[in-house]
Residue frames as qw, qx, qy, qz and C-alpha x, y, z in Angstrom:
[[0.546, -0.659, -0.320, 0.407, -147.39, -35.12, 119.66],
 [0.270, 0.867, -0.193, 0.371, -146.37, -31.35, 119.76],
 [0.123, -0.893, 0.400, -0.166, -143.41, -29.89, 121.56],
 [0.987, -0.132, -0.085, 0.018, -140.72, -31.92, 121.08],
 [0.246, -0.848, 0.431, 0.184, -137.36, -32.17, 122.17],
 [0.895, 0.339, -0.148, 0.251, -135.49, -33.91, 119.52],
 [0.036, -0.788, 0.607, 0.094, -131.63, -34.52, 119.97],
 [0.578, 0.552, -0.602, 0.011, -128.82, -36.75, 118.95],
 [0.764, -0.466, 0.440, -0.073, -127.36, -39.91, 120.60],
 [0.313, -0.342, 0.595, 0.656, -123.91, -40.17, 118.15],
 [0.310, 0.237, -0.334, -0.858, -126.17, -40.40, 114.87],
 [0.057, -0.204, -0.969, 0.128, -129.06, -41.42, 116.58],
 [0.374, -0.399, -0.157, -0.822, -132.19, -39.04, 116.14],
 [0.292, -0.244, -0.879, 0.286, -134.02, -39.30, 119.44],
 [0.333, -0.522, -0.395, -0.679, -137.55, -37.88, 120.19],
 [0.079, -0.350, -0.720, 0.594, -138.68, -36.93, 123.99],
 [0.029, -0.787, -0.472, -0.397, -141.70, -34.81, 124.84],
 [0.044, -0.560, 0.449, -0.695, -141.39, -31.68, 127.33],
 [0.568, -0.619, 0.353, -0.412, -142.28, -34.24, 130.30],
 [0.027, 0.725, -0.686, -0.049, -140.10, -36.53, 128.95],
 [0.792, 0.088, 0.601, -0.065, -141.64, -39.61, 127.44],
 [0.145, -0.548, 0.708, 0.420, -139.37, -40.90, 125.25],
 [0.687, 0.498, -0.278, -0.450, -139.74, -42.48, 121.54],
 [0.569, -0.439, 0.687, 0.103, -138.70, -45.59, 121.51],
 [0.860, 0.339, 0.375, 0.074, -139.39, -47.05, 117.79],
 [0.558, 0.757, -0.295, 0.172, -136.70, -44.76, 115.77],
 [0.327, -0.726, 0.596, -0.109, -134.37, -45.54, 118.69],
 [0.676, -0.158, 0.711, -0.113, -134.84, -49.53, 118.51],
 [0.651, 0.726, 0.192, -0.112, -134.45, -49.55, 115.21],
 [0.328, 0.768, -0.543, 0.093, -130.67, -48.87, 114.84],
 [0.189, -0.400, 0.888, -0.125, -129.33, -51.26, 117.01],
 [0.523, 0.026, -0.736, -0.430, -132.50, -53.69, 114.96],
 [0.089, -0.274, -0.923, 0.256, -135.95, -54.17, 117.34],
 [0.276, -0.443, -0.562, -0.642, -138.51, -53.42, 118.00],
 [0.284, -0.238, 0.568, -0.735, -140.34, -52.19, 121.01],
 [0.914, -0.172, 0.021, -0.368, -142.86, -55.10, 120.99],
 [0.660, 0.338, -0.632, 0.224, -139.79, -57.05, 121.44],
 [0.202, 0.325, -0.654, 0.652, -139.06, -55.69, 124.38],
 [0.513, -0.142, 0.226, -0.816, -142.81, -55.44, 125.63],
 [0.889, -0.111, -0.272, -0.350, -143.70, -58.98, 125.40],
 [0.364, 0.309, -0.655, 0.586, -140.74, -60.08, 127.88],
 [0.576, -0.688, -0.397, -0.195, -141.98, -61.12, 131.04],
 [0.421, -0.225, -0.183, 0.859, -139.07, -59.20, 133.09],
 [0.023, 0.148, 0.105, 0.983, -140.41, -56.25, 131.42],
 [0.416, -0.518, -0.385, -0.641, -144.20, -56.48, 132.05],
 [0.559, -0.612, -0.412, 0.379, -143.62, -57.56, 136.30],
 [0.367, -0.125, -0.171, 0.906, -141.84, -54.42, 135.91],
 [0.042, -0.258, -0.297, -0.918, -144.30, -52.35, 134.55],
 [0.601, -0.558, -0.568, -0.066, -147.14, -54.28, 136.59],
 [0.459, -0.531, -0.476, 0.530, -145.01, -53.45, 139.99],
 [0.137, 0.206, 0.159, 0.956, -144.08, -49.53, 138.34],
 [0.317, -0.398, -0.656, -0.558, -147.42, -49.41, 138.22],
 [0.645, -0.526, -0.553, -0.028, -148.24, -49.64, 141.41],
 [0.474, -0.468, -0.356, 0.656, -145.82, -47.68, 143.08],
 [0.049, -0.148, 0.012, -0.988, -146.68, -44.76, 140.93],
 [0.398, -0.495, -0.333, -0.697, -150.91, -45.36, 141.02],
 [0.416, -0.255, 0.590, -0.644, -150.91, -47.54, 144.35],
 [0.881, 0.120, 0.080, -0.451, -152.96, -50.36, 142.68],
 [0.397, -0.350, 0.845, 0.086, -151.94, -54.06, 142.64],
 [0.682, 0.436, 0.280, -0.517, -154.07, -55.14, 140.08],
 [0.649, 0.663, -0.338, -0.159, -151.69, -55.74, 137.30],
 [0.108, -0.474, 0.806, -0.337, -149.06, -57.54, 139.76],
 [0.658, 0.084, 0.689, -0.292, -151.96, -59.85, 140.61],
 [0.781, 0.542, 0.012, -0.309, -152.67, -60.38, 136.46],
 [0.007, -0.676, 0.735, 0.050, -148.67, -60.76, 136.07],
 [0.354, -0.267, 0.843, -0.304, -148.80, -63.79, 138.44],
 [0.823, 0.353, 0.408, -0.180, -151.74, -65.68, 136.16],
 [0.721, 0.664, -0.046, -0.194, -150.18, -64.85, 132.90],
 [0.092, 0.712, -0.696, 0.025, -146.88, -65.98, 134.17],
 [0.751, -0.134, 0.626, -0.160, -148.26, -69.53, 134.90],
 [0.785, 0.594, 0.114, -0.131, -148.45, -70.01, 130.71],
 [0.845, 0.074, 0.136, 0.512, -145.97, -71.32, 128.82],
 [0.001, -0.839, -0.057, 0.542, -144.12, -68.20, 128.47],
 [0.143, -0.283, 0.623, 0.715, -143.11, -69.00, 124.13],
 [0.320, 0.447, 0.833, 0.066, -146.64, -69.57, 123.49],
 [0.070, 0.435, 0.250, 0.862, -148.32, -66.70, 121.39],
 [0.502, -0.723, -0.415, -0.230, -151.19, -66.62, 123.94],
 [0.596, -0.537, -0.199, 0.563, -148.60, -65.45, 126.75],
 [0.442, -0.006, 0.281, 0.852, -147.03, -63.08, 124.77],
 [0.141, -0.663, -0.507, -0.532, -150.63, -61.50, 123.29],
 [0.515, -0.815, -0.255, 0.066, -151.27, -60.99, 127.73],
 [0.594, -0.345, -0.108, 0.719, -148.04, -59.46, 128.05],
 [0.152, 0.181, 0.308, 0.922, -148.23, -57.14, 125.53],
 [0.390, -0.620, -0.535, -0.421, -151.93, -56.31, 126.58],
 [0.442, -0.811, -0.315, 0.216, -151.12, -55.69, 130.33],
 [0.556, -0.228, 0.089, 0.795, -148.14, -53.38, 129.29],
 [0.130, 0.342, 0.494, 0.789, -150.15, -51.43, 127.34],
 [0.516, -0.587, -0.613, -0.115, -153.11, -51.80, 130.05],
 [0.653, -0.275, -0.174, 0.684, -150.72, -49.91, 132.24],
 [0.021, -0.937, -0.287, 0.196, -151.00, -46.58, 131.03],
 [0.421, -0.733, 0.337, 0.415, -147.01, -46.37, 130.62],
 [0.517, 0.045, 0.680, 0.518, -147.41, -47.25, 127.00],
 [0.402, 0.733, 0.146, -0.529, -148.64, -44.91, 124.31],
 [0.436, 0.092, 0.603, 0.662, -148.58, -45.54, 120.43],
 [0.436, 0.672, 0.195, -0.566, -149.48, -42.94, 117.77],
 [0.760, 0.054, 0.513, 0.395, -149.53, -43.74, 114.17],
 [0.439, 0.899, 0.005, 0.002, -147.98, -41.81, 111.19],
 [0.706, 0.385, -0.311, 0.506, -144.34, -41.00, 110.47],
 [0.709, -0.319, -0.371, 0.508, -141.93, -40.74, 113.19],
 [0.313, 0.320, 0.020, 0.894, -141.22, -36.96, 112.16],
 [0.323, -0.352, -0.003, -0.878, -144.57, -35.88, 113.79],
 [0.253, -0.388, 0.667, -0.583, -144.42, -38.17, 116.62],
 [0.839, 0.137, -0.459, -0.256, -145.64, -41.77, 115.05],
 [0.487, 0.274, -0.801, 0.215, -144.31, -44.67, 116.89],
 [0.737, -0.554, -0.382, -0.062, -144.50, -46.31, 120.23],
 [0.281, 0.602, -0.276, 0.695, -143.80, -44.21, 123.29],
 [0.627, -0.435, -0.565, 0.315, -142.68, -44.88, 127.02],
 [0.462, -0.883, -0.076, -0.023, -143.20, -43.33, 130.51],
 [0.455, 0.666, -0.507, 0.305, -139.88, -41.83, 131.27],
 [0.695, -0.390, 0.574, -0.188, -139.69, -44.36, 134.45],
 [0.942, 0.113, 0.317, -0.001, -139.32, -46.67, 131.49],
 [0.551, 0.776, -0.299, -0.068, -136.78, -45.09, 128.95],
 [0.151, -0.549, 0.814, -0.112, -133.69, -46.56, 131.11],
 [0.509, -0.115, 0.853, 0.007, -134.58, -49.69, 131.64],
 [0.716, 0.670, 0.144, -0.132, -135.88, -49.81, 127.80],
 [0.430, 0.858, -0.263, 0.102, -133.16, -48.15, 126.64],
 [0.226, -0.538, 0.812, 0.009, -130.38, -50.42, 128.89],
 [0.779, 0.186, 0.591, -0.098, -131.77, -53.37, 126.86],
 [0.626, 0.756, -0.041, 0.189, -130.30, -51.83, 123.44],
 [0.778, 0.227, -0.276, 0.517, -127.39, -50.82, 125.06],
 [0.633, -0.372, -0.352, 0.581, -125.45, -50.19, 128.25],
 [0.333, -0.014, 0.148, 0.931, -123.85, -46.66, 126.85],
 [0.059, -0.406, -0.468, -0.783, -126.96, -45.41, 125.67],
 [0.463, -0.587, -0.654, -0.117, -128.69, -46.02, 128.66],
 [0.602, -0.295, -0.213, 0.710, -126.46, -44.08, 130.32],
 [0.047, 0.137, 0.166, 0.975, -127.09, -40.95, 127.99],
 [0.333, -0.581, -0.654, -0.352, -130.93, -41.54, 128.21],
 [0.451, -0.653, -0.531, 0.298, -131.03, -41.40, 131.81],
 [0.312, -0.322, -0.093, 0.889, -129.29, -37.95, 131.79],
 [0.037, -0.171, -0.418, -0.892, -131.42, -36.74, 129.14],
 [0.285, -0.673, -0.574, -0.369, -134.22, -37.33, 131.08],
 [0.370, -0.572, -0.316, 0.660, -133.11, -35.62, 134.39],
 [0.193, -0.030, 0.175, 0.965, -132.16, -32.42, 131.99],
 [0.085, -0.266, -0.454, -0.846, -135.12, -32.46, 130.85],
 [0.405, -0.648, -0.635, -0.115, -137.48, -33.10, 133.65],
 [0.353, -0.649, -0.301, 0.603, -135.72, -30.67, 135.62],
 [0.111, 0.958, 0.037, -0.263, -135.73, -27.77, 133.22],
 [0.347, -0.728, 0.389, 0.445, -131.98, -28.02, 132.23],
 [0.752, 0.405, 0.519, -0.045, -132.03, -28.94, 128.50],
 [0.215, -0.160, 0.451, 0.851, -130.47, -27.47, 126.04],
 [0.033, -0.590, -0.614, -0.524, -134.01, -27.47, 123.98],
 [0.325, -0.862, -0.368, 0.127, -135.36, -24.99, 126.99],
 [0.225, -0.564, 0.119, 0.786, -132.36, -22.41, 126.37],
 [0.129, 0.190, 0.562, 0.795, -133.66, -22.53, 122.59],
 [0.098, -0.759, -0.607, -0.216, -137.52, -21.93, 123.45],
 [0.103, -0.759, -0.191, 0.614, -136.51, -18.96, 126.15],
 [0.306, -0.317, 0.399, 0.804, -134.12, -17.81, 123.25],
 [0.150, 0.340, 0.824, 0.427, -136.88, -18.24, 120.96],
 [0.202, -0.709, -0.618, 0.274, -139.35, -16.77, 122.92],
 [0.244, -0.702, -0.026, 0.669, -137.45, -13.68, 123.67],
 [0.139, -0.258, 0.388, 0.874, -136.68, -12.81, 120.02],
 [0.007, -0.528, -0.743, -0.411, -140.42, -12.84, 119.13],
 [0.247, -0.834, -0.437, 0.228, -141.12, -10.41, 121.54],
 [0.377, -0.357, 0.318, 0.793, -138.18, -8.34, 120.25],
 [0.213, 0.255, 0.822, 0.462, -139.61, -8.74, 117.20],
 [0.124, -0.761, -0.603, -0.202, -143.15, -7.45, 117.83],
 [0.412, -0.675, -0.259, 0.554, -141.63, -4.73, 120.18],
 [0.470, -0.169, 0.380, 0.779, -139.99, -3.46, 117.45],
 [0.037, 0.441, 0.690, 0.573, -142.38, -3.31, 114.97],
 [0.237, -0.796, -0.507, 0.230, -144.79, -1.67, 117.62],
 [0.343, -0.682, -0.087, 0.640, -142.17, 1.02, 117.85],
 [0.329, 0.082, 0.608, 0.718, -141.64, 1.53, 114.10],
 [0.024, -0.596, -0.719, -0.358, -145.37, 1.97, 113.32],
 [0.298, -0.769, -0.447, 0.347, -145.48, 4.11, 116.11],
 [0.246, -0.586, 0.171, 0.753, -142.76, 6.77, 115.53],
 [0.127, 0.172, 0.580, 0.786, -144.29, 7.10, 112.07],
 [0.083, -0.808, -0.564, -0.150, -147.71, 8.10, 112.72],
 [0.192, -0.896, -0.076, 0.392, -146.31, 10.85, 115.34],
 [0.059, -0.331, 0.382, 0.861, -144.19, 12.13, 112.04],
 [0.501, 0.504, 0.110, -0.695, -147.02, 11.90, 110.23],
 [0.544, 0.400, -0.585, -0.449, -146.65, 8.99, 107.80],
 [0.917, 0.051, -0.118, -0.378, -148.23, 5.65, 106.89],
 [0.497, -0.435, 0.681, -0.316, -147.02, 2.39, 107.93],
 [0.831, 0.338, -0.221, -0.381, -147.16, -0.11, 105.33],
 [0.973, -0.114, 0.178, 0.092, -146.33, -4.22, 105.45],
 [0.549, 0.702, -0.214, 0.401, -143.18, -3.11, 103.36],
 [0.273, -0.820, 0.062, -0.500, -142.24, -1.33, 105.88],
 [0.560, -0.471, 0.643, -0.226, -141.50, -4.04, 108.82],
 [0.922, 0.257, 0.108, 0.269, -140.58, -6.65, 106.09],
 [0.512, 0.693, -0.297, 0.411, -137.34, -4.16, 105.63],
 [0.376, -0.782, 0.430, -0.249, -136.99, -3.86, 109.07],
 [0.908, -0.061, 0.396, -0.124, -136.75, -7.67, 109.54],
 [0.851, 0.435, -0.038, 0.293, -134.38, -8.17, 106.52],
 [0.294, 0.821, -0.345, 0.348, -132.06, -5.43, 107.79],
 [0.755, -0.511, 0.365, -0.191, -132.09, -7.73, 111.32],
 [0.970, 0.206, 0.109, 0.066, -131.34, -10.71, 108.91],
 [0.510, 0.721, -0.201, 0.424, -128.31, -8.79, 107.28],
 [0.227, -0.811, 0.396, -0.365, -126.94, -7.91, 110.30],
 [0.771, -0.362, 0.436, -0.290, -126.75, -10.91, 111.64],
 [0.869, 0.229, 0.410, 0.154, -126.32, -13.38, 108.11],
 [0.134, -0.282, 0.524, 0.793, -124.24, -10.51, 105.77],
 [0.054, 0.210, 0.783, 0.583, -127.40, -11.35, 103.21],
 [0.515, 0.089, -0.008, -0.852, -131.28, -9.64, 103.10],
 [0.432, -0.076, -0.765, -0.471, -132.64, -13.06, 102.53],
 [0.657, -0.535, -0.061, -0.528, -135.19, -14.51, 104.49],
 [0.048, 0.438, -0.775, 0.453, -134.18, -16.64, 108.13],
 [0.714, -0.457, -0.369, -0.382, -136.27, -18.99, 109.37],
 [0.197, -0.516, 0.648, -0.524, -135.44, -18.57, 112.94],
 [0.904, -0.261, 0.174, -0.290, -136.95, -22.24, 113.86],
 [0.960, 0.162, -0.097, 0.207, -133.46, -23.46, 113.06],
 [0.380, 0.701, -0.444, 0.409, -131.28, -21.18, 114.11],
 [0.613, -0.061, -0.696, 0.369, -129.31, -22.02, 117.45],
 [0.359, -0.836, -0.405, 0.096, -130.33, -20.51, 120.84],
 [0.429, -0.307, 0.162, 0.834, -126.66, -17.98, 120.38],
 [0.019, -0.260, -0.237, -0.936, -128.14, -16.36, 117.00],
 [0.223, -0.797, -0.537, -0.164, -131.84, -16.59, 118.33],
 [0.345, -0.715, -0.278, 0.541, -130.00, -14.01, 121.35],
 [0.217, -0.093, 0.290, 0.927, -128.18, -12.10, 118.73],
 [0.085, -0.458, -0.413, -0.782, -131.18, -11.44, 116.86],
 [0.271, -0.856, -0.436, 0.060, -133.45, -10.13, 120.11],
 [0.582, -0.339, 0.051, 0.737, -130.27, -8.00, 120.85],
 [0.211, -0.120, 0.264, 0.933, -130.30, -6.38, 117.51],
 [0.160, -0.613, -0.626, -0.454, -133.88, -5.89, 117.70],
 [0.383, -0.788, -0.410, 0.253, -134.10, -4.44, 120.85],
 [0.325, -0.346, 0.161, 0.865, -131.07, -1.94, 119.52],
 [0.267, 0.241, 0.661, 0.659, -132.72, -1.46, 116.59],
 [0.289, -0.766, -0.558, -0.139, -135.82, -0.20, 118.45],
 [0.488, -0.634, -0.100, 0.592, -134.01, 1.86, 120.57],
 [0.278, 0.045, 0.409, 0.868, -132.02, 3.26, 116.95],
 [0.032, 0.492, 0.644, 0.586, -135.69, 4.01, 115.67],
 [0.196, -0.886, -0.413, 0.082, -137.26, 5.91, 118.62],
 [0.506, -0.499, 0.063, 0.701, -134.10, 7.72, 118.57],
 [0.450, 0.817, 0.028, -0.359, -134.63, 9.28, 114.44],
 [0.288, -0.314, 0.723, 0.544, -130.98, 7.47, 113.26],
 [0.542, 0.514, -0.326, -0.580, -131.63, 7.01, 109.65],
 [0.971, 0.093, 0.089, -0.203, -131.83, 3.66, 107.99],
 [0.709, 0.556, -0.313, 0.300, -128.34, 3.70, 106.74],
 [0.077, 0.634, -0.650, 0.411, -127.09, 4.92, 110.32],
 [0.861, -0.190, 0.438, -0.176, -129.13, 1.68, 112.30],
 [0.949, 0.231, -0.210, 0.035, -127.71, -0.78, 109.60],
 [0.234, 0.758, -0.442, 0.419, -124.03, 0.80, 110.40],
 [0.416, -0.470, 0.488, -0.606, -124.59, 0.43, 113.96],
 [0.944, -0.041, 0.235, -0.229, -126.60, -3.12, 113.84],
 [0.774, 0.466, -0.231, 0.361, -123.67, -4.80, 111.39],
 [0.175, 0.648, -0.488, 0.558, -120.80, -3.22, 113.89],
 [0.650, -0.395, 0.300, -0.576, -122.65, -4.76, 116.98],
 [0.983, 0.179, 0.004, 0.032, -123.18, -8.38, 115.42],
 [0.498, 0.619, -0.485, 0.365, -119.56, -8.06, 114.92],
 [0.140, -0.498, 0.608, -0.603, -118.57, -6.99, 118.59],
 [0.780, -0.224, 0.349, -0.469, -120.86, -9.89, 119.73],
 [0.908, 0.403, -0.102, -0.047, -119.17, -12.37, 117.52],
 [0.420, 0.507, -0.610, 0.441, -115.55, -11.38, 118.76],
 [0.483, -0.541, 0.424, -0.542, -117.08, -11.75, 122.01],
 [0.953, -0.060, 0.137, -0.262, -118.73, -14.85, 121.84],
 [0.805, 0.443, -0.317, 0.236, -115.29, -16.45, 119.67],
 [0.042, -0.723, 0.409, -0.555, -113.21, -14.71, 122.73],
 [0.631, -0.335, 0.516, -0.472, -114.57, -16.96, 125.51],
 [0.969, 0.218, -0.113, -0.022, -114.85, -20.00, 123.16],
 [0.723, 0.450, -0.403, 0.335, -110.75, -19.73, 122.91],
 [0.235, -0.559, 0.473, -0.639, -110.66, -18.94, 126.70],
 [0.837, -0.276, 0.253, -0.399, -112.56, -22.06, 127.62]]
């Protein structure tokens, strides 16, 4: 599954998607289960049967419930139909491979709570908020993607302007050229020319670095030399760093 919103429940890796169906095999796993544990439970499949219904409207699975609950309910043959209408249900998805690229077995987020109060009480508690954040927009992963977002377009803006204001002085444009720009961003920001992979940084430097791109662009249509934009870009990062440390010791 792409676009995920990984975070942390104390040093718990936990895996949603962006509409907020929730991993449940690296989760059930620390506290030692297994989501077919929980899916062969006949509390858990009337639930999913009746779920069912109030999201599609269809009794169908409510009426299967009610046979497969006549069987013994420790026999394997009960268990096999539970796990079969829960799955049957739509509100179950498994993909296989490793958990890192979205392997495992994954519920409807009508289900993470009441999954995720069956491991434990506390956790369920964090779940459920994590899914409100995230169905309503308010995530913390959705201030990295704007933040993200915005310093690729910085990015390209930049470059645009670079390439430009050389041609109209007459000179070439070469890959060199916006690799230095891009390292002098880095520097500004890290003290170092090395390279940044901005898919890790936090959604604070992602702003810093659209910031000093969008100055930077601003330095270059202007003619500053290369030595007076670093000055300037390295003095900024600063002033945005006492800022940002300022309010931290204010809050």
């Amino acid at each position: 599954m792409s676009n995920l919103v990984n975070t942390h429940y104390q040093e718990i890796s936990v895996s949603f998607t962006e509409d907020a169906w929730f991993n449940a095999t690296s989760v059930a796993e620390r506290f030692g289960k297994t989501p077919f544990d929980w899916l062969i439970q006949r509390d858990t499949a009337e639930y999913m049967a009746a779920l069912h219904e109030f999201i599609e409207g269809k009794t169908g699975f409510l009426q299967e419930f009610n046979e497969i609950n006549k069987l013994d309910g420790s026999s394997a043959v009960s268990r096999a139909k539970m796990l079969r209408l829960a799955k049957s249900t739509g509100l179950v998805k498994t993909k296989s491979g490793p958990q890192s690229v979205g392997g495992g077995t994954w519920l409807h987020p009508k289900l993470a709570v009441a999954f995720a109060r069956w491991l434990d009480v506390n956790f369920a508690i964090w779940c459920d908020d994590q899914v409100y954040q995230i169905l309503t927009g308010r995530h913390q992963h959705y201030d990295w993607k704007r933040a993200r977002h915005e310093s690729i377009v910085s990015f390209k803006v930049m470059n645009q302007i670079l390439q430009f204001t050389r041609e109209q002085s007459g000179k070439t444009c070469e890959p060199h050229h916006f690799s230095n720009e891009a390292r002098l961003i880095n520097y500004a920001l890290t003290g170092s020319f090395g390279k940044v992979n901005r898919e890790e940084l936090n959604p604070s430097d992602l702003d810093l670095i659209a910031k000093l791109e969008a100055m930077d662009t601003v330095f270059i249509g202007c003619g500053k030399s290369y030595e007076e934009r670093k000055t300037e870009l390295v003095r900024y990062a600063s002033e945005q760093r006492a800022k940002a440390q300022k309010h931290i010791s204010a809050a």
